[in-house]
Backbone bond lengths (Angstrom), bond angles and torsions (degrees), N, CA, C in turn:
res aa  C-N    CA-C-N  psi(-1)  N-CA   C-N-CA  omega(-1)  CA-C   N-CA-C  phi
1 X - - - 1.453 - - 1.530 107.74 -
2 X 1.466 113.49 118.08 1.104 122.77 168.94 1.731 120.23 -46.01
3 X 1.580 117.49 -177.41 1.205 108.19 151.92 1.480 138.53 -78.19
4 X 1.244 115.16 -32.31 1.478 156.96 -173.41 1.752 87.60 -75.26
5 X 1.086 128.45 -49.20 1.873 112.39 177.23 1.362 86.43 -83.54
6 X 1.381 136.27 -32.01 1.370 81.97 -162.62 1.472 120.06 -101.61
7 X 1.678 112.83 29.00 1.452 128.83 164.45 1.124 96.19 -80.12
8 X 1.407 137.14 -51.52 1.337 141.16 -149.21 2.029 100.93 -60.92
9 X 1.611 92.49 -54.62 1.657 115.27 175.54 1.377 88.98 -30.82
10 X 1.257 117.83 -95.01 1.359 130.04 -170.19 1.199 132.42 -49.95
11 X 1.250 140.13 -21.70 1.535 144.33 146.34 1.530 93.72 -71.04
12 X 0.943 178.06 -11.37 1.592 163.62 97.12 1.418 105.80 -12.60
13 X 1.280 127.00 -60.10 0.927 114.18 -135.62 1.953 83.76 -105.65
14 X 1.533 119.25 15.13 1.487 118.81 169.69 0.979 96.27 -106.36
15 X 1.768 136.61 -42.07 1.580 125.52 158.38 1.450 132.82 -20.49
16 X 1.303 90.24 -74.22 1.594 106.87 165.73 1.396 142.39 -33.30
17 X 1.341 105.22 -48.96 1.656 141.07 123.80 1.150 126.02 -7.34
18 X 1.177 110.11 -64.93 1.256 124.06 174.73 1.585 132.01 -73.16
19 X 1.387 85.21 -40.56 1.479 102.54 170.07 1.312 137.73 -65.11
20 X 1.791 95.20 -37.94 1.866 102.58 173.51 1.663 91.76 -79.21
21 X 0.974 139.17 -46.72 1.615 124.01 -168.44 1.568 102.10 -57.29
22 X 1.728 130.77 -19.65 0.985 118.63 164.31 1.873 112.21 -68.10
23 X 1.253 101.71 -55.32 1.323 118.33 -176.42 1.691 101.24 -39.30
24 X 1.220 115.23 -71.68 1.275 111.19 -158.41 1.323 114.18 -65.78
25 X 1.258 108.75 -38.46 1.735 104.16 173.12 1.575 112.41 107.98
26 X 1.431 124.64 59.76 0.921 154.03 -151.39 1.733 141.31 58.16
27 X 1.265 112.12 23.84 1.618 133.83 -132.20 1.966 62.62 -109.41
28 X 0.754 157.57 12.24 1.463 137.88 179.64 1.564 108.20 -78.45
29 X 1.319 98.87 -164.80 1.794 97.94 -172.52 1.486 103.85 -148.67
30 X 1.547 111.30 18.95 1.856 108.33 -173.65 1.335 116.60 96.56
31 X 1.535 122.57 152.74 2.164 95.52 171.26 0.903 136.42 -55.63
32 X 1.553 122.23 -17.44 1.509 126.32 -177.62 1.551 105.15 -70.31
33 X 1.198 90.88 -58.54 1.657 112.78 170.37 1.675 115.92 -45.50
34 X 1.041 120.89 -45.20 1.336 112.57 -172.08 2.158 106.27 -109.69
35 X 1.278 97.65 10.16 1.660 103.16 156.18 1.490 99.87 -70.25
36 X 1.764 108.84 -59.43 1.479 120.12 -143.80 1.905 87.36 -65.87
37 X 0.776 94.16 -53.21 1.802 108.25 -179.11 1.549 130.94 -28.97
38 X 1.839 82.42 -33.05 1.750 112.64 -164.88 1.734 103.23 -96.88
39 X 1.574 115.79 -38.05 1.475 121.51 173.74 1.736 123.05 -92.49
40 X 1.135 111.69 -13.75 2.038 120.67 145.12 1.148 97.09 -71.77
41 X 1.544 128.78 -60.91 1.746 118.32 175.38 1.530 108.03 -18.94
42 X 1.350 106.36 -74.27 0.963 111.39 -138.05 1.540 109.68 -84.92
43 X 1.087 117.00 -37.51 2.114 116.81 137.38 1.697 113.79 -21.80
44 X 1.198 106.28 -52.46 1.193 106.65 -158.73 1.513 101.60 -91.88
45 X 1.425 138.14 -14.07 1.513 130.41 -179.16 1.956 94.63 -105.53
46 X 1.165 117.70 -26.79 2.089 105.47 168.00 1.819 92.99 -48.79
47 X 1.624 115.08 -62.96 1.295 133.23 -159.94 1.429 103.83 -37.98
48 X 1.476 114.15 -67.36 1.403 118.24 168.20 1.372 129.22 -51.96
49 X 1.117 87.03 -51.48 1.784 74.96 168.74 1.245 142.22 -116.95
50 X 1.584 97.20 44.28 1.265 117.04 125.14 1.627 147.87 -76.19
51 X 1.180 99.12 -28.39 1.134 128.35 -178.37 2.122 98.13 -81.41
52 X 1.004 105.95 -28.27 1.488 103.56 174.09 1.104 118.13 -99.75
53 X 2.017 112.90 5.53 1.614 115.41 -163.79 0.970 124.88 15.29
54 X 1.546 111.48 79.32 1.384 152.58 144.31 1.488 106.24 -94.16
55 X 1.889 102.56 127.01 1.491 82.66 179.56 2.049 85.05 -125.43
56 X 0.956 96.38 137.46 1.695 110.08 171.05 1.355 126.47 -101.80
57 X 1.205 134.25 117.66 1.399 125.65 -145.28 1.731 101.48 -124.67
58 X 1.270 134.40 123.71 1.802 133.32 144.44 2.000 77.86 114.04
59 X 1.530 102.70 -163.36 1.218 135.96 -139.78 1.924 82.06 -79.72
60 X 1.405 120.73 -71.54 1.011 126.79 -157.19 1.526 128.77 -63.51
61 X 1.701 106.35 -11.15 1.396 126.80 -151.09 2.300 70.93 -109.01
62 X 1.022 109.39 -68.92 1.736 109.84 179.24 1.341 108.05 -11.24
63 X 1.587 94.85 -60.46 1.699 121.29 -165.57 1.780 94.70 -60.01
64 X 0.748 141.03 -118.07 1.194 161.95 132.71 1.658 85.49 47.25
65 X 1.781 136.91 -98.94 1.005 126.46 -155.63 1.693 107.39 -59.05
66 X 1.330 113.67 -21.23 2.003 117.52 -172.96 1.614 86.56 -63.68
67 X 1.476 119.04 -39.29 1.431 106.00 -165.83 1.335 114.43 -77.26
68 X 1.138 107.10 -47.47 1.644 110.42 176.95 2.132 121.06 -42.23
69 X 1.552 85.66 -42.80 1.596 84.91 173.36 1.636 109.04 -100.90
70 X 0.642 102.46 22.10 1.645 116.71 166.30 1.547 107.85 -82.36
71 X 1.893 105.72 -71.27 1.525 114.00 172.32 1.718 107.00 -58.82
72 X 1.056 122.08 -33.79 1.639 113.55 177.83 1.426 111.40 -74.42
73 X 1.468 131.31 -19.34 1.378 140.39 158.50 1.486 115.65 -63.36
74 X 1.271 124.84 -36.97 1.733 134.61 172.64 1.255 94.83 -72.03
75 X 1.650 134.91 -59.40 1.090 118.13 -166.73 1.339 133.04 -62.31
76 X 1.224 105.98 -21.41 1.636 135.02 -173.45 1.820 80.59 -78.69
77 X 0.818 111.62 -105.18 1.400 114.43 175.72 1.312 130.46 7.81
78 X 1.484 112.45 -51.58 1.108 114.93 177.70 1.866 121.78 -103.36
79 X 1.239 92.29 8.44 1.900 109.72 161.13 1.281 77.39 -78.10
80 X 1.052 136.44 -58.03 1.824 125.91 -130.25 2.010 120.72 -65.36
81 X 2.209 73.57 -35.56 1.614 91.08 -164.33 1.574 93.37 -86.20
82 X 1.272 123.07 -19.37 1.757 115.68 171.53 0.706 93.59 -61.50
83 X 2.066 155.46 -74.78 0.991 130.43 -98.90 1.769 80.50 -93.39
């Protein structure tokens, strides 16, 4: 991995970030917090959907699945801190 992907990684994966703390509705954790949030996201939504073979392809499809396991990373999260 170059340097240049792995800015790209990370501005995706601070988007993303950003986005489920929109999504969820205050469940965020700050920018630091919702970078880290946005690049496990985004581990964690390739993971899934792979497993559902979904394949997402270029800049917008990244965006889109980083977010999805981003909001499934808050949600997980916030079972965790109820229990």
């Amino acid at each position: 991995m170059d340097i240049i992907s792995l800015l790209i990684f990370l501005a995706v994966g601070a988007l993303a970030g950003w986005l489920a703390g929109n999504i969820m509705k205050g469940r965020g954790f700050g920018l630091v917090g919702n970078i880290i949030v946005g690049i496990v996201g985004a581990i964690l939504g390739g993971f899934v959907f792979s497993l559902l073979g979904i394949i997402t392809g270029g800049l917008l499809g990244s965006i889109v699945m980083a977010t999805i396991g981003a909001v499934l990373l808050l949600y997980i999260i916030s079972i965790v801190k109820k229990a």
